[in-house]
Each structure stands twice: as structure tokens, then as C-alpha cells.
C-alpha positions as CSV (number, residue, x, y, z in Angstrom):
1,X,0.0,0.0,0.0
2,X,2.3,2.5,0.9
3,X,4.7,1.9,-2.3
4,X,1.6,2.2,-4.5
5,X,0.9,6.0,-2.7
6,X,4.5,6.7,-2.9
7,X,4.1,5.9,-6.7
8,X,0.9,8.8,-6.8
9,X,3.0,10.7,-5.7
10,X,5.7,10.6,-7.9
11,X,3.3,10.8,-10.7
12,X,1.6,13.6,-9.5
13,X,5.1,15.6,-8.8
14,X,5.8,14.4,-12.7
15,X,2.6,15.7,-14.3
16,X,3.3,19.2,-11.9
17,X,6.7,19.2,-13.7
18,X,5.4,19.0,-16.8
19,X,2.5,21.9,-16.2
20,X,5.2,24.0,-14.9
21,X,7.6,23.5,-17.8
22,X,4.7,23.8,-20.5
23,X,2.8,25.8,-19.2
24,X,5.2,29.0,-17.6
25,X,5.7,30.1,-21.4
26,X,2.5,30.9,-22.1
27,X,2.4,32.7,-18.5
28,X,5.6,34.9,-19.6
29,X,3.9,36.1,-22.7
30,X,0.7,37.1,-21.1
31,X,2.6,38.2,-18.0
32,X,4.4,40.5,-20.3
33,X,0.9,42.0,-21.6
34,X,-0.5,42.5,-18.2
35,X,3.1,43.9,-16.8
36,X,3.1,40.8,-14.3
37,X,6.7,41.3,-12.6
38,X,7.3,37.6,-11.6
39,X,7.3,35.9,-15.1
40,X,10.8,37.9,-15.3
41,X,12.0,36.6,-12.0
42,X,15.5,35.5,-13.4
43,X,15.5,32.4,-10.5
44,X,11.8,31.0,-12.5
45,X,13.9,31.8,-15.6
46,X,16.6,29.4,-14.7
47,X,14.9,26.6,-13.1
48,X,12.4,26.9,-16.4
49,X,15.3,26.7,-18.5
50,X,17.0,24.1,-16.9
51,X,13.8,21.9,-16.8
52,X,13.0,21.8,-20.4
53,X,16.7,21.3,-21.0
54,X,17.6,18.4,-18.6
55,X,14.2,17.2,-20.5
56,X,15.5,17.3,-24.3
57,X,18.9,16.4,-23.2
58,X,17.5,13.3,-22.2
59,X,15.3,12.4,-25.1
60,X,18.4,13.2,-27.1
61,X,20.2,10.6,-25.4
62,X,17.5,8.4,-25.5
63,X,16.9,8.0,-21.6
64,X,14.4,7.8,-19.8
65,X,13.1,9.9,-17.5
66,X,14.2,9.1,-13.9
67,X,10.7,10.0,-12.7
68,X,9.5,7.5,-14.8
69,X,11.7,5.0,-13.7
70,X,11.2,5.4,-9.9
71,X,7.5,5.2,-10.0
72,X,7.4,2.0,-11.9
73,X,9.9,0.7,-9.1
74,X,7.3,1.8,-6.7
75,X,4.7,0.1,-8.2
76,X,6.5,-3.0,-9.3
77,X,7.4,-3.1,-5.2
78,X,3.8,-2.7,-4.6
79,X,3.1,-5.5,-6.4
80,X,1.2,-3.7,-8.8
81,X,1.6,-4.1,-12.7
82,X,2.7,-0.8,-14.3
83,X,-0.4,1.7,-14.7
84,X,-3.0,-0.4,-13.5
85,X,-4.3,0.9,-10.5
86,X,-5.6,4.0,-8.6
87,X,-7.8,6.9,-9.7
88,X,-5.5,9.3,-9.8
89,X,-2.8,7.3,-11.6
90,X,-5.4,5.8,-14.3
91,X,-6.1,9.7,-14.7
92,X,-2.6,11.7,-14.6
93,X,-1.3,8.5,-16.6
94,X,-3.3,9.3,-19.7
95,X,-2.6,13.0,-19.9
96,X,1.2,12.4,-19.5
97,X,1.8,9.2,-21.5
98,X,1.0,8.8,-25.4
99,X,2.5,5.9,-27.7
100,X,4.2,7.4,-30.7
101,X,7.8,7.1,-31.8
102,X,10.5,8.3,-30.1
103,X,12.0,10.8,-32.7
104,X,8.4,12.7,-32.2
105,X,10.2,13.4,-28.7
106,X,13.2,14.1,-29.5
107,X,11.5,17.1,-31.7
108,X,8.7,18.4,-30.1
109,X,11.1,18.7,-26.6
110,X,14.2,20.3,-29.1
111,X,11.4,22.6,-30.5
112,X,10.0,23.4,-27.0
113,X,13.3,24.2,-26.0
114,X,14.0,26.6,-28.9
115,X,10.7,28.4,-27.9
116,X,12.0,28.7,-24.5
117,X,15.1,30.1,-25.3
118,X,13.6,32.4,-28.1
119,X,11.3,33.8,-24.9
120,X,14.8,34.7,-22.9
121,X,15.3,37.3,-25.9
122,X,11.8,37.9,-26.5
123,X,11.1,38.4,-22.6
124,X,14.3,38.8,-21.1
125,X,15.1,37.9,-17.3
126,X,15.2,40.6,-15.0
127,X,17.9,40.3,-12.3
128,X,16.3,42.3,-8.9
């Protein structure tokens, strides 16, 4: 029981990642529009950065992610099979997990990444 919690709860700490890496672009853009001061917090900046690059750095090098790995443990210690199992992982497992081929990674993370690095001179950092 408690391996199969621990394993919500690396899921759900892996689908917040995700939001937070996705999902802080469109926030600088519109924080830009509405002269929001913390979208050019150059701390966010970095750790944004830094996530979508440790991200594409791994699909490059065709690893996978450790998050990934560590709740699988935890299930497979839980005696669970992999993704069969509680609400919220039936749930959070369909919005982060889709079956296509690995290049479509590799590009759509190396394209993200470009984006994000294309907001750095678009929206630069502020240091306070």
C-alpha cells in the first residue's frame, strides 16, 4: 500500500513538472501583456530553463526519464503491474503518457526548448 501511494505521488510531482515546464511560457507572454513582474524573475527563468533542458537532453540521449523509472519501481514493489491501479494514476497517466515514436520526442522537446530560449530574448530575465 504504501509503495503504491509513494508511486501517486511521484506521478503527480511528474505531471506538476510537466505543467510548470509547459505551461510557464504561455504565462511569460501574457505576464508581459499584463506587466506581471514575476514571469521575469531570473530564478523562474533558470529553473524553467534548466527543466526543459535536462528534458530534451534526455530524449536526445535516449533515456528515460528518472521519474518515470522510480514510480514503476514503486509500483513494481507494490506489487502492482505498471499503470493499473488507482484513480489518480489511471487519470494523470493518460494526460502524461501517449504511444508514438520516439524521434516525435526528440523534436517536439528540441522545438519546445527553442521556444524557450527564443522567450529569454523575447522576454528577457530581470535580475532584482
Amino acid at each position: 500500500m504504501i509503495f503504491t501511494l509513494l508511486a501517486d505521488v511521484v506521478l503527480v510531482l511528474h505531471v506538476a513538472f510537466v505543467a510548470f515546464v509547459v505551461l510557464t511560457v504561455p504565462c511569460i507572454y501574457l505576464g508581459k501583456a499584463c506587466n506581471w513582474r514575476w514571469v521575469s524573475y531570473f530564478w523562474l527563468r533558470v529553473v524553467h530553463l534548466a527543466g526543459i533542458g535536462i528534458v530534451t537532453a534526455q530524449a536526445w540521449a535516449g533515456v528515460v526519464c528518472p521519474l518515470t523509472d522510480l514510480e514503476m519501481w514503486l509500483r513494481r514493489q507494490g506489487g502492482e503491474d505498471t499503470y493499473a491501479g488507482s484513480f489518480i494514476e489511471h487519470w494523470l497517466h493518460r494526460v502524461l503518457y501517449w504511444e508514438l515514436p520516439a524521434w516525435v520526442f526528440v523534436a517536439a522537446y528540441s522545438l519546445f526548448a527553442v521556444l524557450v530560449i527564443f522567450t529569454w530574448i523575447i522576454v528577457p530575465p530581470q535580475k532584482r
